[in-house]
C-alpha positions as CSV (number, residue, x, y, z in Angstrom):
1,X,42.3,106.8,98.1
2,X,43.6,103.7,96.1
3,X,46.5,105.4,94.4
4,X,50.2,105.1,94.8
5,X,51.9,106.3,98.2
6,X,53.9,108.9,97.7
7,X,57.0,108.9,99.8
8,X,57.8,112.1,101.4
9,X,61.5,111.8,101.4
10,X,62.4,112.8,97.7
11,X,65.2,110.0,96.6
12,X,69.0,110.5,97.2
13,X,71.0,111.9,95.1
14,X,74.2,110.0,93.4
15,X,77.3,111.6,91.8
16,X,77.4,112.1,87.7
17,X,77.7,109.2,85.9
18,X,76.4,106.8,88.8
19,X,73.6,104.3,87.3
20,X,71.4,103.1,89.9
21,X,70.3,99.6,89.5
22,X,67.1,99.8,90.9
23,X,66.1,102.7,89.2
24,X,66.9,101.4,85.6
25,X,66.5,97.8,86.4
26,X,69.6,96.8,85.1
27,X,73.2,96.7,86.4
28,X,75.6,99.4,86.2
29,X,78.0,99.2,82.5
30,X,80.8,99.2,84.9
31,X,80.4,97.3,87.7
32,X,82.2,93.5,87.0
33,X,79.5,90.6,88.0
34,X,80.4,89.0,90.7
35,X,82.4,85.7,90.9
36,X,84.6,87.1,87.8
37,X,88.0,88.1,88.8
38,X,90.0,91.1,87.0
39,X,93.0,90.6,84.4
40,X,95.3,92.4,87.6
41,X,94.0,89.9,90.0
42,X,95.0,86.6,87.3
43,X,98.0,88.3,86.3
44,X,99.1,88.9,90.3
45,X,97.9,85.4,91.0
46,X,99.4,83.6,88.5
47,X,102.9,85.7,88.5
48,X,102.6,84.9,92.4
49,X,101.9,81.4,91.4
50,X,105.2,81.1,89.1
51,X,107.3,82.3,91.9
52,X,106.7,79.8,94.1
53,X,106.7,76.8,91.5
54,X,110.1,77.9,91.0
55,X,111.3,78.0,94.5
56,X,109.9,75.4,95.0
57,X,111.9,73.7,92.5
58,X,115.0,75.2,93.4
59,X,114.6,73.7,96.6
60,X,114.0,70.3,95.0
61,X,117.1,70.1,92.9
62,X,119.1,71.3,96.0
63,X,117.7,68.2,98.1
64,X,118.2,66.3,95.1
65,X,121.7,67.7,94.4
66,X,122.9,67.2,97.7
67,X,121.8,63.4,97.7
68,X,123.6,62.7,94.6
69,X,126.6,63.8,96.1
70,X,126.6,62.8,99.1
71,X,126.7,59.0,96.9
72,X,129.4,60.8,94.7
73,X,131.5,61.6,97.2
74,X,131.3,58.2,99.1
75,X,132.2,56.3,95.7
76,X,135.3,58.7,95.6
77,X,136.1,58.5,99.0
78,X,136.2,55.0,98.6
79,X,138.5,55.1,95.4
80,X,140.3,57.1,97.4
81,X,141.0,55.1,100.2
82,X,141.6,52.2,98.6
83,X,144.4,53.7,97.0
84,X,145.9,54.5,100.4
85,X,145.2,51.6,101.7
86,X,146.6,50.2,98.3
87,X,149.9,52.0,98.4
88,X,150.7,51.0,102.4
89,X,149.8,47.3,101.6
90,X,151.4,47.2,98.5
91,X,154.9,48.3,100.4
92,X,154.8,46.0,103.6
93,X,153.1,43.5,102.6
94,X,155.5,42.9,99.3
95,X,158.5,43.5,101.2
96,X,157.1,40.5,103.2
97,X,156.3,38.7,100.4
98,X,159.6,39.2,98.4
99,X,161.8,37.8,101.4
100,X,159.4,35.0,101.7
101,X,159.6,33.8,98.2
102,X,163.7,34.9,98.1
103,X,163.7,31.3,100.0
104,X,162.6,29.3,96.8
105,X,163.4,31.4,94.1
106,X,165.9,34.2,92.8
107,X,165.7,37.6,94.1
108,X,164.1,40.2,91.1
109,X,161.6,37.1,90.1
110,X,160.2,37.3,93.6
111,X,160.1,41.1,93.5
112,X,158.0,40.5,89.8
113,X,155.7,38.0,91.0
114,X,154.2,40.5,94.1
115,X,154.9,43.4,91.4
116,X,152.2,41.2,89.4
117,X,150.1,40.9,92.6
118,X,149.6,43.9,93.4
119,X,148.6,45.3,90.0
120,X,145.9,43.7,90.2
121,X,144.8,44.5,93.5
122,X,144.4,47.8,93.0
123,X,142.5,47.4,89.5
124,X,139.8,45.3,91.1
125,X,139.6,48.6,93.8
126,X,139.5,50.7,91.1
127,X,136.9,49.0,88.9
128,X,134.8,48.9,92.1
129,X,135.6,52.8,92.9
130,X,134.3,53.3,89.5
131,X,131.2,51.1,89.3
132,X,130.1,53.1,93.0
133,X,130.7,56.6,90.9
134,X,128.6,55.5,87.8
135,X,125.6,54.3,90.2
136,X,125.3,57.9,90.9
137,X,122.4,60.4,89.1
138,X,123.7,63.1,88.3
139,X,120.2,63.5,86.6
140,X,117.9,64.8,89.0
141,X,115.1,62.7,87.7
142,X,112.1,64.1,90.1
143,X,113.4,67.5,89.0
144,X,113.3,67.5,85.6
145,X,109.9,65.2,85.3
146,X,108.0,68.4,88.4
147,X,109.4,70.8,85.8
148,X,107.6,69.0,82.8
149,X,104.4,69.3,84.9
150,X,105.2,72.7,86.1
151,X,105.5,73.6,82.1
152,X,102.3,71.7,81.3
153,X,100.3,73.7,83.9
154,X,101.8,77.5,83.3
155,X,100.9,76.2,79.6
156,X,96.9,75.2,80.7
157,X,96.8,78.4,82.3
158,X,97.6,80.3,79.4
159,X,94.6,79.1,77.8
């Protein structure tokens, strides 16, 4: 009695068009070998991916955004009051200052000299308004260079 056992359960049987590994000693045509993901699955995952690069970098350029303006808005709100504070110094103070000098000198060359005075005044504000509005970046500089990366990586994962 050397032969082969013979099992006394016969084997089970699988639907139509089921190939059983062990039987042919291969793997089935269909099944995908494991590790490897489907097109769907990279397609989801990537689309997935895309979305939240780009709400991500929404939210950047609103942070961003809102920074800048926040040093806009000083700049102009200090253009803004230096004109006010221009205009109310420029009337006291050179009704002051025309009296005072109406002592020494004619009336209407008084009234011209803190005319003069006050002219430039308010250009040295205004050049300073304007330098504080230039310093701002309107730019968004980390913006625009995550977006270069962002299109560099959509790009590698193309290919």
């Amino acid at each position: 009695m050397s032969g082969p056992v013979q099992p006394s359960v016969p084997p089970p049987e699988h639907p139509p068009g089921f190939a059983d590994p062990l039987a042919s000693g291969s793997a089935p045509v269909d099944a995908a070998p494991r590790g490897e993901r489907s097109l769907g699955d990279i397609v989801s995952d990537v689309t997935s991916d895309i979305s939240t690069l780009v709400k991500q970098e929404l939210e950047l350029a609103k942070t961003e955004l809102k920074q800048e303006m926040a040093q806009a808005g000083k700049g102009a709100g200090l253009l803004g009051g230096a004109g006010v504070a221009g205009h109310l110094l420029l009337i006291w103070v050179s009704v002051t200052l025309t009296v005072v000098l109406d002592s020494w000198m004619p009336l209407w060359v008084a009234a011209l000299i803190v005319t003069v005075l006050w002219a430039v005044v308010a250009a040295v504000l205004a050049v300073v308004g304007r330098k504080a509005l230039k310093e701002s970046n309107p730019q968004l500089p980390t913006t625009q260079r995550t977006l270069k990366e962002d299109a560099q990586w959509a790009t590698a994962q193309k290919s």
